[in-house]
N, C-alpha and C positions, 0 to 999 in steps of 0.2 A: 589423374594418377600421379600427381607430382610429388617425389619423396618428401619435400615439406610437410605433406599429411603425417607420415609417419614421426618425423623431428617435432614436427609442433607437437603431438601426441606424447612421446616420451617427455618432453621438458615441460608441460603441465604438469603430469605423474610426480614427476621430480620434482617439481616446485610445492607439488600438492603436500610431498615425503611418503608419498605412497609404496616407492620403490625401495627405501631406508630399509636397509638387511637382505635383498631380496636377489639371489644371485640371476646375472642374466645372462644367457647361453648368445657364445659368439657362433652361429652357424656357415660352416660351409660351404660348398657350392653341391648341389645332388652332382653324381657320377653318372657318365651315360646308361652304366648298368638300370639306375633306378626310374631315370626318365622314360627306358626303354617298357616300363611297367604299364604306362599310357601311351606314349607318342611313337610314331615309326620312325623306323632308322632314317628314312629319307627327308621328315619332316625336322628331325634333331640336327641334319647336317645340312640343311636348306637353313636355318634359323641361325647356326654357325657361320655359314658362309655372306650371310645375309650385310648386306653394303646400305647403306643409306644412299638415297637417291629420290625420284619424282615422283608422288605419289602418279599408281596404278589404280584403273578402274577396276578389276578384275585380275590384283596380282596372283601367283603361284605361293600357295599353303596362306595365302592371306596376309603375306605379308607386304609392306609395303603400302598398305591400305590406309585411309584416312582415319580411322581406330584403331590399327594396328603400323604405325608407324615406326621405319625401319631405325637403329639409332646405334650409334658404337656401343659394342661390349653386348649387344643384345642376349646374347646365349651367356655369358657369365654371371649379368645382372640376375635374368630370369633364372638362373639356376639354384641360385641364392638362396632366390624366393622359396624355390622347391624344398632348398637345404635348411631353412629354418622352421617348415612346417614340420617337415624329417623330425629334424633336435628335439619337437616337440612331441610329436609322436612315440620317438623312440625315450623320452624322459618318461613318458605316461608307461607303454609298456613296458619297461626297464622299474619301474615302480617306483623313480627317483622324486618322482612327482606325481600327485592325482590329476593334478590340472595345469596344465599348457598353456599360453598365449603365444602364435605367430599374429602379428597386426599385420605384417607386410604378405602376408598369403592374404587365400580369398579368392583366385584368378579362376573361376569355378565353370569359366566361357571357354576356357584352352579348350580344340578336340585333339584327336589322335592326329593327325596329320595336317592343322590349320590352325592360326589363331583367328582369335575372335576376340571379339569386346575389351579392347585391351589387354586382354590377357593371351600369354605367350604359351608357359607349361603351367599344366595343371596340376599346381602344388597339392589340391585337396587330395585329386584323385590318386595321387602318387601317394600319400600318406595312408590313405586307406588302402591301397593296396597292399603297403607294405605291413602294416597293423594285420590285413587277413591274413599273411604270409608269418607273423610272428603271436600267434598265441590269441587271437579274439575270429569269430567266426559269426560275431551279430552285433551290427555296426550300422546305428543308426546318423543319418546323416541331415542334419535340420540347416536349410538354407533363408535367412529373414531379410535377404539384399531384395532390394525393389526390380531387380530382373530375376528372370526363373533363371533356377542351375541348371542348367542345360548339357554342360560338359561335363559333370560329377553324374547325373541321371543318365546321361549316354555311355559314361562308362559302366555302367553296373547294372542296366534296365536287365540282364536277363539273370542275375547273380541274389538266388536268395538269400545271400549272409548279409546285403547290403538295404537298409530301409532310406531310400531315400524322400526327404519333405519338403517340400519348397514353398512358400506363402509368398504369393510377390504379386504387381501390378496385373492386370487381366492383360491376354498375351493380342487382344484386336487391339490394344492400346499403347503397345513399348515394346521394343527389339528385345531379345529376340522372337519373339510371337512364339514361342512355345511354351508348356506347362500347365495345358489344356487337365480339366479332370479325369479323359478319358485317357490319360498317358500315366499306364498304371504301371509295366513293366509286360514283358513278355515273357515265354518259356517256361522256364524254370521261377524266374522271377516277377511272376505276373500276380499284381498286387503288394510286390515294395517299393511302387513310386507310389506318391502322393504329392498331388500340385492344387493349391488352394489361390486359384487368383483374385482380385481383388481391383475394382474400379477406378477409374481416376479421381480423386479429393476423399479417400476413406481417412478419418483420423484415428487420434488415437484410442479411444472406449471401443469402435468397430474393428480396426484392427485384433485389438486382444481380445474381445471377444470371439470372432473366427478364428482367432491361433490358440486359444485355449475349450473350444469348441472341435476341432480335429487331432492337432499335435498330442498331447497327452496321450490321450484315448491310444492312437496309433501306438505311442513308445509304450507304453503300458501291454499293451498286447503284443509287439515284437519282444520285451524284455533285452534289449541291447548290451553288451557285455564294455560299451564306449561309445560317447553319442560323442559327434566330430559338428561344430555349427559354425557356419559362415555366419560373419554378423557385417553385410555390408549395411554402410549406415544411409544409402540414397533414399530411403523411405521417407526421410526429414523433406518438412515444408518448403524449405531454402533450397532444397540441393536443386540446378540448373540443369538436369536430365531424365527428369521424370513428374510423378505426380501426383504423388500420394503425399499424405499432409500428417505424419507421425513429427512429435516433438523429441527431444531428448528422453524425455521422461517415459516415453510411451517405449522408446528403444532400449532406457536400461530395463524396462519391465519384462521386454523379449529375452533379454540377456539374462535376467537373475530365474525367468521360468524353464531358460536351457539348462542352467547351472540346478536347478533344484531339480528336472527331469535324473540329468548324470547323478544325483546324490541319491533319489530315490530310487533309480534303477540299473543303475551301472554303477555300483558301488565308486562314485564320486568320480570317475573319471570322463573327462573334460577336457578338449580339444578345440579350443577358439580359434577362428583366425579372420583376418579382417575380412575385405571386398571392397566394394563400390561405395560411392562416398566425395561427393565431389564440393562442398562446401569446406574446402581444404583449411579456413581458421576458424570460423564461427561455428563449426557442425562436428565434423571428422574428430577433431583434437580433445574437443567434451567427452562425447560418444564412447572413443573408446579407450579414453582416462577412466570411464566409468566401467567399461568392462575391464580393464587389469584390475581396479577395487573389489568388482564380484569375483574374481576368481582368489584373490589375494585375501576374502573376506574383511577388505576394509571398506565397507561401502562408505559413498559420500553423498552429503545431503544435497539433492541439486539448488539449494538455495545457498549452498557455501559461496563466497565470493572467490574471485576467479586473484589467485596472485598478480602482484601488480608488475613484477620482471615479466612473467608469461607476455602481460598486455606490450610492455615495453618494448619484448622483442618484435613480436608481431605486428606493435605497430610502425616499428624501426625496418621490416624487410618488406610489408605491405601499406602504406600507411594511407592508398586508397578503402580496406577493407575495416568498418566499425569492428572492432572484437568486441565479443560476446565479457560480459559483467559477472556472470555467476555461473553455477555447473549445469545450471536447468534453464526452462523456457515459461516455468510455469502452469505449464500445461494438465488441466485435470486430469486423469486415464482412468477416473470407477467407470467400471463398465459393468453393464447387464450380463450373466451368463446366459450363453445359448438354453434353450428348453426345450428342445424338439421342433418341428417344423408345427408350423402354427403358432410358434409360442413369442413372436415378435412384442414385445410390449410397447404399446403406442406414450409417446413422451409429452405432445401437444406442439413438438415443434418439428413444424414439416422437413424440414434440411435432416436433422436427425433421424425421423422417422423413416423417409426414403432412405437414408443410407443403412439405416438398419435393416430395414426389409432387402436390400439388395447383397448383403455380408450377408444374413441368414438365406437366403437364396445360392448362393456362391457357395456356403457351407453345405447345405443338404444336398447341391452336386457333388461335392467332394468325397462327403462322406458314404453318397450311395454305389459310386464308384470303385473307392478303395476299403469300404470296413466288412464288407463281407467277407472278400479272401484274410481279412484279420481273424476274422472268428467274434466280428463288432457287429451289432445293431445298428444300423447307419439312421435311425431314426428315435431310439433311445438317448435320450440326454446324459442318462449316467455315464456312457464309454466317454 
């Protein structure tokens, strides 16, 4: 989580001239009023008071912890984060802008009274809140980070204005072990979560085909008035905390299918914000160069070469780490559409084939789970 992800990221942009004309909002710190939307009072003023000290086995709200370690300014920093998803938020409904980028949100692990997985306050959920509070009441929430969203689905599991979707590593296999298919929502809101998990070494063709296999269908049938998408980038081969094998190519693919979602059903409005992503020069800095270009509609060809200052710098502040040569990995992503259960088509190459048959498996749980209360065929290909 080292703010060098997000510097490297802007000064790619910049080199790229991605950014040429393009105004960027200096955001403030959220105000306890807004934090108070997700987090308790006790937990706001535990994270303020909060000292740096020895890591604890079992500290108080989590903090202190060996993923959630304590550090000066904790509550100013983290509030930031809040206040720049806010700007973006509030640019979308303010109609100042159809589409947003926060990079430095994402923290989608915060709960109401603990941190988790790095993450302090939870910028998403605070923005969706405040989005329900100002004028949109069907808020589709798409999370494609290789950990399930677990803090954004805990805030809203019983709230039917909120859809939330999560595609991420199978939860026997990577912290936090939730985002099971049976975690549908409850109450009132039972049947706006949907969690499509996924195996250890799925790439990139199986990937997109399970996320274009559930997600659509879903947003299609909530009809969402702002779809809000976490785009952590740890699904990548490289990244050192997980285990899923997406390339570049396969993650601006997740990225331009959120961004054409919001245009075809949310009359273009679009809420990005980063997550996880721990390949901080070679992974992170590509990644989401590539998503300000989808939103800014200048896309760039992952075979452009990578500016030779960009390499300069990074190889001047890390000069153990190779940087990456061009915007992509090279990576193929045609993929097969799903066709209903049974409809797996055999390729001749066993690796393949078993991962196929295990995506399609993973999908017909998902989908038999969550598309009835949709008003979906969870066994029709068409939704």
């Amino acid at each position: 989580m080292k703010p060098a992800r997000l510097r490297y990221t802007m000064a790619l942009a910049y080199a790229l001239g991605l950014l040429d004309g393009i105004e960027i909002l200096e955001p403030g710190p959220a105000d306890t009023g807004e934090l108070l939307r997700v987090h308790t009072a006790d937990y706001i003023e535990a994270v303020r008071r909060a000292v740096p000290g020895v890591e604890q086995p079992d500290p108080p709200h989590g903090l202190g912890s060996a993923d959630n370690p304590i550090f000066p300014r904790m509550h100013e920093a983290s509030s930031v984060i809040v206040g720049g998803t806010l700007a973006a938020a509030r640019a979308i409904a303010g109609g100042t802008a159809r589409r947003a980028v926060s990079i430095g949100g994402g923290m989608h692990h915060a709960m109401p009274g603990r941190a988790a997985g790095f993450c302090v306050y939870n910028d998403v959920a605070v923005a969706i809140s405040w989005l329900l509070d100002h004028g949109f009441d069907r808020i589709a929430y798409i999370d494609v980070d290789v950990h399930h969203g677990d803090g954004v689905q805990h805030a809203f599991y019983r709230d039917p204005r909120v859809l939330t979707l999560s595609i991420h590593q199978h939860p026997a296999t990577l912290w936090p072990n939730t985002g099971w298919p049976e975690e549908t929502g409850s109450g009132p809101g039972d049947g706006t979560a949907i969690n499509l998990p996924l195996l250890p070494g799925t790439r990139d063709p199986q990937w997109l085909r399970a996320f274009h296999a559930v997600v659509p269908g879903a947003v299609a049938a909530f009809r969402p008035q702002v779809i809000v998408s976490q785009c952590g980038v740890d699904t990548h081969r490289e990244d050192p905390l997980a285990d899923l094998e997406l390339g570049v190519e396969g993650q601006v693919a997740a990225f331009a299918a959120m961004r054409d979602l919001a245009d075809r059903y949310a009359d273009g409005r679009w809420l990005a914000v980063g997550g996880g992503g721990y390949g901080l020069v070679r992974v992170v800095p590509r990644a989401w160069t590539h998503l300000l270009a989808l939103a800014l509609n200048r896309p760039v060809d992952p075979a452009t070469p990578i500016p030779q200052d960009w390499i300069d710098l990074v190889q001047t502040e890390r000069p153990r780490i190779s940087p990456p040569r061009t915007m992509g990995d090279g990576v193929d992503i045609a993929f097969q559409r799903w066709d209903g259960p049974g409809g797996t088509a055999e390729t001749g190459d066993a690796r393949t084939d078993r991962a196929q048959r295990a995506v399609d498996t993973a999908v017909l749980a998902t989908r038999r789970a969550c598309f009835g209360p949709l008003g979906l065929d969870s066994e029709d290909p068409r939704d």
